[in-house]
N, C-alpha and C positions, 0 to 999 in steps of 0.2 A: 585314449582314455587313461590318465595316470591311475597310479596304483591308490591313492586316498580317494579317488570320487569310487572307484570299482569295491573298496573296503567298503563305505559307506555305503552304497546302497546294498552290497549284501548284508551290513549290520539289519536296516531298516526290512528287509525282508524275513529275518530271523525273528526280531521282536515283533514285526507284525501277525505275521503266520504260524507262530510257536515254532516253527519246524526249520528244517535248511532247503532253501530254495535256489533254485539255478533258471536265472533268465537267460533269456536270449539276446543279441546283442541292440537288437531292434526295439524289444521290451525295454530294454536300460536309456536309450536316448530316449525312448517316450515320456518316460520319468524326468528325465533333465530338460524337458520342453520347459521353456520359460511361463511366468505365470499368462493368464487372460489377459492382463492389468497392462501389462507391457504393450502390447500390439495397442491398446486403446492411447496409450500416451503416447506413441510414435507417431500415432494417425493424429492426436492434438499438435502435436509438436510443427510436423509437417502443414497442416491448415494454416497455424499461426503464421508461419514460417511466409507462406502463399498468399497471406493474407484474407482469407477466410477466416475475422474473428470471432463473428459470431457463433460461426460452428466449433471453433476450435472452445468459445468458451464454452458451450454447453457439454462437451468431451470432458474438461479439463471438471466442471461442476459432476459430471458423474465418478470420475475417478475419486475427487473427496470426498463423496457420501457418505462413503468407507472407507476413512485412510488407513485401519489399520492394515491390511494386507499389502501397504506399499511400503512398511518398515522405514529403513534409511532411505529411501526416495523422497517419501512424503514432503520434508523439508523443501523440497528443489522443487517436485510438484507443486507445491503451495507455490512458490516465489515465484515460476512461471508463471502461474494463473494469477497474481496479483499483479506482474509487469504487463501481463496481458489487458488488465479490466483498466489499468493506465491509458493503456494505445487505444483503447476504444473509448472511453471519457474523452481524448484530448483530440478522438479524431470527428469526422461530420457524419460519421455511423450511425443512422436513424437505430435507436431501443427504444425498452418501452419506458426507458426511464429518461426521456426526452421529447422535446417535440419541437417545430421550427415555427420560427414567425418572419411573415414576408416583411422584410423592411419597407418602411413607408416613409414621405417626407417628413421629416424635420429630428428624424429619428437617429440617437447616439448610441452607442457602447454604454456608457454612464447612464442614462436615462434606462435603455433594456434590462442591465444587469438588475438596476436599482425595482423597475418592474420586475421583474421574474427572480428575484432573490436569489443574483446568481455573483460572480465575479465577470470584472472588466478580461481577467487574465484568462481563465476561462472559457469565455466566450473567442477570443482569438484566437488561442490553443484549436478547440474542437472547429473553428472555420479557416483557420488557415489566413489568418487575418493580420496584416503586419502595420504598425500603428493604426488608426482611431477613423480613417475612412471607410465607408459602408456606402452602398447605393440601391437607391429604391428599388423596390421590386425584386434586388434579391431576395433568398432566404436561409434564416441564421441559423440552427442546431442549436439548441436551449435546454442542459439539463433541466428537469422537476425535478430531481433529487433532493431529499433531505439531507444535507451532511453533516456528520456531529463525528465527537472523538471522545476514546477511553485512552484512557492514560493508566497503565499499571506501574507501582513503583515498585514491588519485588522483583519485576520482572523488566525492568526498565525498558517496557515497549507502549508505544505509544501507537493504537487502530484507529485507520479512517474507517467509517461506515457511512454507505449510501442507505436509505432508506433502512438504516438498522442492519444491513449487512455488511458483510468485509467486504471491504474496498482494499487497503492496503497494510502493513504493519511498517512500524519502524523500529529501528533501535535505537532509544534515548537516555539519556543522562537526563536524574531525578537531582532532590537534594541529599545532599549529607545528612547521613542519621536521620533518615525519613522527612525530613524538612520541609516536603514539596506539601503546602495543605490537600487533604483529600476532600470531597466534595461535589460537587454541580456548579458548575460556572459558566461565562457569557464571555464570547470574545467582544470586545467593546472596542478595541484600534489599532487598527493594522499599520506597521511602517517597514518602509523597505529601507536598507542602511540605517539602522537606529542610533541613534545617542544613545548614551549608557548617563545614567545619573544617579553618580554613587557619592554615599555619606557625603552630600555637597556639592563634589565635586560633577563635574561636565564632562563628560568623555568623548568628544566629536568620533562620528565612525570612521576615520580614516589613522584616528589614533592606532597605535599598537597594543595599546592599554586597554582598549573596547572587544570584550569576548565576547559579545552579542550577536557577531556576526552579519549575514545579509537582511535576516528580516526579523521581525516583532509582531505578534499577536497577542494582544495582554488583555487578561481577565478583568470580567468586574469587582475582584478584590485587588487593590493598589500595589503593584510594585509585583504582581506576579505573574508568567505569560509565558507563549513557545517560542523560544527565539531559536537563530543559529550560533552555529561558535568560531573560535578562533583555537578550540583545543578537541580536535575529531581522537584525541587521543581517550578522550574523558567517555566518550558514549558507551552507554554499558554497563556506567559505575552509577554509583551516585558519590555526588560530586560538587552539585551548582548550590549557587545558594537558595533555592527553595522553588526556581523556575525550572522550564524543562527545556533541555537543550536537544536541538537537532544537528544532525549535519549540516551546511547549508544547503547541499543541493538537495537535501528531504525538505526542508525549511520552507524554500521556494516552492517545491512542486505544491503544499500543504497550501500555503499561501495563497497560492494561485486557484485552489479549489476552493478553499471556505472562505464563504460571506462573511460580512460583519452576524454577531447576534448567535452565531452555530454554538451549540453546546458542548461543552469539555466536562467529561465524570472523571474525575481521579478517583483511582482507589490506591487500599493500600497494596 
């Protein structure tokens, strides 16, 4: 035991007890027992790890209840437990925010999604499913989730939520000088490798000149939407001209979960 943990806790016995105290050596390691908090996120850690997510999620939801006694952890806790509610969305993990439908003849990917208002991309991810063949009498794994998005521009992070709860966060590039309109908006059209089409001009996506990146989800106001970039330098700032830029590989996984029609609130 170095001589500043030994100082310290005789400080902390002196202010506690008004008096001078002398523990024992057994006393002093009891005191440096690490918090309750710890043992419960090594046992989340380890589930995940095993593959047990949905125990691991409910661990990981009790430890945020209360972040504040996990200090500088909290950040990394949180990040876990949002990489986690990922693996289980994109895997064939029955929750209650799901539910499967037996394939039946004459039955597509395109046709289910567009029933169950979900995505093509989606539905593959959580089945394990590698292009567009399905067969009867399987059965799919079907979020009912709600999924919508807040976009904060002070804070340049951009929440998924399922049913109104955190799903994931990202960090995004807003507009310059607040630019990005605030508001309730409707994703109206989704593209993967967009065009960019500036003041005239055409920007095919394979240009240099196209910072759009891999994909496009654009609002029911013209000309504004979450796309990806070609500048992961910018995210963080604000920056774009008034859209909201992801990474690409946020870009995609975001893509891949929300339907046409999901709701985006910007604030400021």
């Amino acid at each position: 035991m170095n001589k500043a943990f030994r100082l310290h806790l005789f400080l902390i016995g002196f202010l506690t007890l008004g008096s001078w105290t002398v523990w024992s050596q057994e006393e002093m390691i009891e005191l440096a027992e690490p918090p309750p908090w710890i043992s419960l996120w090594e046992e989340a850690r380890e589930l995940a790890t095993e593959g047990d997510y949905l125990e691991a999620k409910e661990l990981y939801e009790s430890l945020l209840e209360d972040p504040a006694p996990l200090g500088s952890k909290g950040s990394t806790i949180r990040k876990e437990y949002e990489a986690l509610q990922m693996k289980i969305l994109f895997s064939p993990l029955e929750t209650p925010e799901s539910l499967f439908h037996t394939i039946e003849p004459g039955d597509s990917l395109y046709e289910l999604a567009k029933q169950y208002n979900t995505t093509v991309e989606l539905l593959r991810k959580s089945n394990g499913i590698k292009g567009d063949t399905i067969f009867a009498g399987k059965k799919l794994k079907i979020s009912k989730a709600k999924f919508s998005v807040v976009v904060q521009k002070r804070r340049n992070r951009l929440t998924l939520l399922a049913d109104g709860s955190l799903l994931k966060r990202y960090k995004v590039a807003t507009g310059t000088d607040g630019s990005t309109p605030a508001g309730t908006f409707k994703i109206v059209n989704k593209l993967e490798n967009p065009t960019w089409y500036r003041a005239g001009a055409v920007v095919p996506p394979d240009s240099p000149e196209n910072i759009l990146g891999t994909r496009w989800l654009g609002f029911d106001t013209p000309g504004y939407g979450i796309h990806g970039t070609t500048l992961p330098e910018t995210i963080g700032t604000q920056s774009s001209k008034g859209c909201v830029r992801m990474l690409n590989e946020d870009v995609e996984e975001l893509y891949d979960v929300v339907p046409m029609g999901t709701e985006v609130v910007v604030k400021e």
